[in-house]
C-alpha positions in Angstrom: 53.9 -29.6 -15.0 50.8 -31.0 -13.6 47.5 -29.3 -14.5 45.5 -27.1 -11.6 42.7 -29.2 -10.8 39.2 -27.8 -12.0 37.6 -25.5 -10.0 34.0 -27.0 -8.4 31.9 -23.9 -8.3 28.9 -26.1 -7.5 30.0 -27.1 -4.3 31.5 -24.0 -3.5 27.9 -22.4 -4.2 26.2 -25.2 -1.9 28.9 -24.7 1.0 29.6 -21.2 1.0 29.6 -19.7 4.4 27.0 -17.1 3.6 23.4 -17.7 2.4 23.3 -17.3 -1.6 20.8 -17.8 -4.2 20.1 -17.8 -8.0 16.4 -16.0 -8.3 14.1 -15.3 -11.4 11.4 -12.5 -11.1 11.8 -12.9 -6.8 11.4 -16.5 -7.2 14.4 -18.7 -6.0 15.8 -20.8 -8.4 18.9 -22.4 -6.3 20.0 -21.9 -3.0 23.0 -23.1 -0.9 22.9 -24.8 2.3 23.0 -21.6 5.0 20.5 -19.8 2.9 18.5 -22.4 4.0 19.7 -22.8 7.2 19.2 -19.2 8.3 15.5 -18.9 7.2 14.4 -22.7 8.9 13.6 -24.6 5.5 15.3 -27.5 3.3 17.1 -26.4 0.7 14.7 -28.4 -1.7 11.9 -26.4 -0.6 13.4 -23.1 -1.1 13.8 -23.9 -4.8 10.9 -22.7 -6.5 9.6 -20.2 -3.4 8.8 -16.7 -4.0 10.7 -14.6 -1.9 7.6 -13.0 -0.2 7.5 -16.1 2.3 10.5 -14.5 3.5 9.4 -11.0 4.4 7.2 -10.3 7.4 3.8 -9.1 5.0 3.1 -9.0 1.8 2.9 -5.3 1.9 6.7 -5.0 3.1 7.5 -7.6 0.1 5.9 -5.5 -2.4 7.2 -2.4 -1.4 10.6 -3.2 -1.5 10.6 -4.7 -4.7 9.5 -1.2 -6.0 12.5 0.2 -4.0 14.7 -2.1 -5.5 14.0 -1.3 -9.1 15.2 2.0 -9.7 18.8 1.7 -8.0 18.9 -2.0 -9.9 18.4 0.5 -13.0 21.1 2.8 -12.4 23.6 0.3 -10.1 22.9 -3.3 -11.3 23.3 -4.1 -7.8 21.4 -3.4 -4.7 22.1 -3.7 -0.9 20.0 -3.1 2.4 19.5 -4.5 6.0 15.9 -5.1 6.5 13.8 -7.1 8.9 13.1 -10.8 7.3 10.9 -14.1 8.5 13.0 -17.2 9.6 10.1 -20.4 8.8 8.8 -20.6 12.4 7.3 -16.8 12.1 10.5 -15.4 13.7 11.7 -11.9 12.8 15.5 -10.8 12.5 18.0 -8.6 10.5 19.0 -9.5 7.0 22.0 -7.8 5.1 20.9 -8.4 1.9 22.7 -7.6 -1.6 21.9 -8.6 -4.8 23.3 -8.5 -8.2 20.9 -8.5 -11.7 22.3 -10.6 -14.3 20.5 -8.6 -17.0 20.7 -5.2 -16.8 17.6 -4.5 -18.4 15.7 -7.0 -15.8 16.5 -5.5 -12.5 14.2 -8.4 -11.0 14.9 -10.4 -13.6 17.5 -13.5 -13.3 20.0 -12.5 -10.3 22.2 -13.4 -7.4 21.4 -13.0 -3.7 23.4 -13.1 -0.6 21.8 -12.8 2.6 24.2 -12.6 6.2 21.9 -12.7 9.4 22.9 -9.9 11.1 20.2 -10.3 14.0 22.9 -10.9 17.0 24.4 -7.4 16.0 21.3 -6.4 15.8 18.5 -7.8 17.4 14.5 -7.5 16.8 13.8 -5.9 20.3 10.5 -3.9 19.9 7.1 -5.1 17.8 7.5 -3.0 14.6 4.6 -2.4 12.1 5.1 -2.9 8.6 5.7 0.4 8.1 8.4 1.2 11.0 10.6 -1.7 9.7 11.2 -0.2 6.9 11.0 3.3 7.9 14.2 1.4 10.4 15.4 0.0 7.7 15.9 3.3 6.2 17.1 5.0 9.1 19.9 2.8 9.8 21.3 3.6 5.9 21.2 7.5 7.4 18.0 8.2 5.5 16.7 11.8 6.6 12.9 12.2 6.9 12.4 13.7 4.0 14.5 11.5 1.5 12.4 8.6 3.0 9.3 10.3 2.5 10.6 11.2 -1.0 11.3 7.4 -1.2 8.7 5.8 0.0 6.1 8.3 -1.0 5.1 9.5 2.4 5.2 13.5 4.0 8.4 14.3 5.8 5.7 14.9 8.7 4.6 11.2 8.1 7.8 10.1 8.4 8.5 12.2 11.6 5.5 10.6 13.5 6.9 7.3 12.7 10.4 8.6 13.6 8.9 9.2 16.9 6.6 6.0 17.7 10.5 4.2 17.0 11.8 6.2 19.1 8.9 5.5 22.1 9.7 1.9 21.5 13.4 1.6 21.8 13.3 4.4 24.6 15.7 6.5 22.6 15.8 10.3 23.8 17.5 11.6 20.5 17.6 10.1 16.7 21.1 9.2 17.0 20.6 7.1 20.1 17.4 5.3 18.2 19.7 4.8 15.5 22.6 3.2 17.3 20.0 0.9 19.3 18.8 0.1 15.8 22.0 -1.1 15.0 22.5 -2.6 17.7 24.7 -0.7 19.6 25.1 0.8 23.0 25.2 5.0 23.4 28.3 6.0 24.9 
């Protein structure tokens, strides 16, 4: 009986069909070939980059790293769809999940997959900061006041913001903005 040949998890990593990386404190340490490919860069120059060059601002980059520690605490894993920036300043809709190696480093040595999501769900409206992720939230069926509670805002704050969304992607209820959000039509 012949011996199963050995597995190559390298290339597996590089090839894999859905962008993946190995990060340290949010800095990429190895990352395959559509990792690179779906945000515009080499896959050279992705090792070593913070992951803030691949958020919109600095602010949103920030801000979801303190929203990713305390369910990396309690989960060891975390997963959202967010808004990301491609190398040539374009916007579009990440599914991004993410696994700590070390359950005492939430941000500390992980894995990352990324899926571009963006023709499900296209960036049609110009978003602050602030409505992406209050979006973001939305689409996970957030209510006003557990993103308030989570992002530290007033269920009222949240509401106004609710509403501008809703101006922008001409949705007459929260359920249609929601399903335009996600990229799907209202029956």
């Amino acid at each position: 009986m012949t011996a199963a040949p050995a597995i190559d998890y390298e290339s597996i990593f590089l090839h894999a069909p859905v962008g993946m990386c190995i990060s340290d404190h949010r800095t990429i340490q190895a990352s395959n070939d559509a990792l690179a490919q779906m945000f515009g860069y080499t896959r050279t120059a992705m090792n070593g980059m913070s992951f803030q060059l691949l958020y919109p601002t600095m602010d949103e980059f920030l801000r979801t790293g303190d929203r990713i520690i305390p369910i990396m605490n309690a989960k060891g894993r975390y997963s959202d769809e967010r808004i990301m920036r491609r190398a040539n300043g374009e916007l579009f809709w990440c599914h991004v999940t993410g696994h700590a190696m070390r359950a005492s480093e939430p941000l500390g040595p992980g894995i990352w997959t990324f899926e571009d999501v963006s023709e499900k769900r296209p960036v049609t409206a110009e978003l602050t900061p602030r409505e992406r992720e209050i979006a973001a939230l939305l689409v996970e069926g957030k209510t006003s006041k557990a993103i308030g509670r989570q992002i530290d805002l007033s269920p009222r704050t949240v509401e106004m913001h609710r509403a501008k969304l809703m101006r922008k992607f001409a949705a007459a209820t929260s359920s249609e903005l929601v399903h335009k959000l996600v990229g799907l039509q209202q029956l």
